[in-house]
C-alpha positions as a printed NumPy array, in Angstrom:
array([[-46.993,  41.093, -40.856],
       [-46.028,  37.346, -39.73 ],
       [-49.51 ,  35.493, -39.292],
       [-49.852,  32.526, -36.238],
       [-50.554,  29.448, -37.854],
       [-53.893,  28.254, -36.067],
       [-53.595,  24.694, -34.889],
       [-55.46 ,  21.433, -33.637],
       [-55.366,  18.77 , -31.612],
       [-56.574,  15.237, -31.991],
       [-56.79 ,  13.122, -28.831],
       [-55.88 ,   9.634, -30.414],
       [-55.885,   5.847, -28.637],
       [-53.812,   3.   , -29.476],
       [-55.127,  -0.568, -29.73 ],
       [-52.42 ,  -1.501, -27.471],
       [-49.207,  -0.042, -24.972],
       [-46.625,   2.057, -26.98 ],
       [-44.014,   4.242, -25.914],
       [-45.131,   6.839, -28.868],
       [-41.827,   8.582, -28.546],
       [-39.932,   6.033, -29.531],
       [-41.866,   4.776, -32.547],
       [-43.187,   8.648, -33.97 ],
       [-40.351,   8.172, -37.081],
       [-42.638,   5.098, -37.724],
       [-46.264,   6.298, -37.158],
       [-44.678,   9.442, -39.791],
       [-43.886,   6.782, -42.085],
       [-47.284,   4.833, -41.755],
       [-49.074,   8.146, -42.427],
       [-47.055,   9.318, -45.211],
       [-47.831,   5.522, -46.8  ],
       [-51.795,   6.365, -46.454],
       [-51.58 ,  10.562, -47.294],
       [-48.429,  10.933, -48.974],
       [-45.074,  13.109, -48.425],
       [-47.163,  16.496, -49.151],
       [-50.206,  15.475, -47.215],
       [-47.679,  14.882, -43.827],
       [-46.087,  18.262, -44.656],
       [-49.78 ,  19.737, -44.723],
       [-50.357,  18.558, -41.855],
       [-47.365,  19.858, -39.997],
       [-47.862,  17.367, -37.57 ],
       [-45.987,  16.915, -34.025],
       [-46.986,  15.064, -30.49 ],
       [-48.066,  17.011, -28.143],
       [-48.453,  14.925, -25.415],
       [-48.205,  11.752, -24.179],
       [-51.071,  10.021, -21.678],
       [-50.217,   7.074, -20.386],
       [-49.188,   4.369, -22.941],
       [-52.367,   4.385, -25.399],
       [-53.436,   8.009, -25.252],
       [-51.579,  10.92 , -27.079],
       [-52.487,  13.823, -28.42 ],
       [-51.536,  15.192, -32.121],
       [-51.011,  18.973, -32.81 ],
       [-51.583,  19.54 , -36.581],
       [-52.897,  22.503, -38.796],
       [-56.018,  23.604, -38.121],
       [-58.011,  21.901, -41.405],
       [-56.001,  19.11 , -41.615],
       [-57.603,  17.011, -39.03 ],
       [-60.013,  15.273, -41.033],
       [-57.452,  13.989, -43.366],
       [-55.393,  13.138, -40.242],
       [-58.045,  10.994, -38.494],
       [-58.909,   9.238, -41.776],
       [-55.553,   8.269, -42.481],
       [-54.836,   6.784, -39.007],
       [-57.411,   4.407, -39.482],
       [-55.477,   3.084, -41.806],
       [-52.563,   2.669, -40.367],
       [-52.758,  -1.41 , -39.343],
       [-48.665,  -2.063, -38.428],
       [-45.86 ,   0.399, -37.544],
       [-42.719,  -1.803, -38.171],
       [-42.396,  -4.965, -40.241],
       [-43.307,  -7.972, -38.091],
       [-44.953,  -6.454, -35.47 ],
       [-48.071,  -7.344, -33.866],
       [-51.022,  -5.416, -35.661],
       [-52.178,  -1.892, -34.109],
       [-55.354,   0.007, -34.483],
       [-55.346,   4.12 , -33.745],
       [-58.699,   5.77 , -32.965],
       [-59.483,   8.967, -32.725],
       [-60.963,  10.018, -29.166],
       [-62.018,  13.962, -29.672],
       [-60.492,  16.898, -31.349],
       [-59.88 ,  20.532, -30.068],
       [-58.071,  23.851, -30.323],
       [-56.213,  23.486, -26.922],
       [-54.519,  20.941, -25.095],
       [-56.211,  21.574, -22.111],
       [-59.831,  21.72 , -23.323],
       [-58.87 ,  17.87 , -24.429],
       [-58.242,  16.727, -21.128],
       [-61.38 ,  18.521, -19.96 ],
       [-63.393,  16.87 , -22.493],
       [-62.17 ,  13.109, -22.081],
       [-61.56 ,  13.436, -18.494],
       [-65.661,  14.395, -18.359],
       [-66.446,  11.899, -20.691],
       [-64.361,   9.255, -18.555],
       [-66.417,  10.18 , -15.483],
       [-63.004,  11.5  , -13.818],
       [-64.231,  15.49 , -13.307]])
């Protein structure tokens, strides 16, 4: 019997306007700097969705968030030369939609 993987997902914000899809191969490579090449494949890690230019949300493996959110606080530049960028974690859930709920409450929008 093939088990479903459970999964999470981290609502993170950007110190500043990125298009996310374009730099992901980046942010992998600033995470695998601060958790290593078997901590990313722990984490089985993929964007979920974008929100506007400094909100995203992260699906990973359920358990993995805490080393997730720990090692984007790390993360201070994603390419050589660039302007430093902080990434902050905002809330973390078990579906997309219970995120939005969450920070759209929190942001006085519901």
């Amino acid at each position: 019997m093939i088990m479903k993987r459970k999964s999470r997902y981290v609502l993170v914000m950007s110190s500043r306007p990125i298009e996310m899809s374009s730099y992901y191969h980046y942010f992998l490579h600033a995470l695998s700097e601060q958790i290593g090449k078997i901590g990313l494949a722990k984490l089985d890690l993929s964007l979920a969705k974008s929100i506007g230019e400094n909100l995203f949300i992260f699906k990973m493996s359920r358990g993995e968030e805490k080393s997730f959110i720990l090692a984007i606080s790390f993360v201070k530049r994603l390419r050589e030369g660039e302007e430093e960028i902080g990434f902050y974690s905002l809330l973390t859930s078990g579906t997309i939609s219970s995120i939005i709920r969450k920070y759209g409450a929190r942001a006085g929008k519901a």
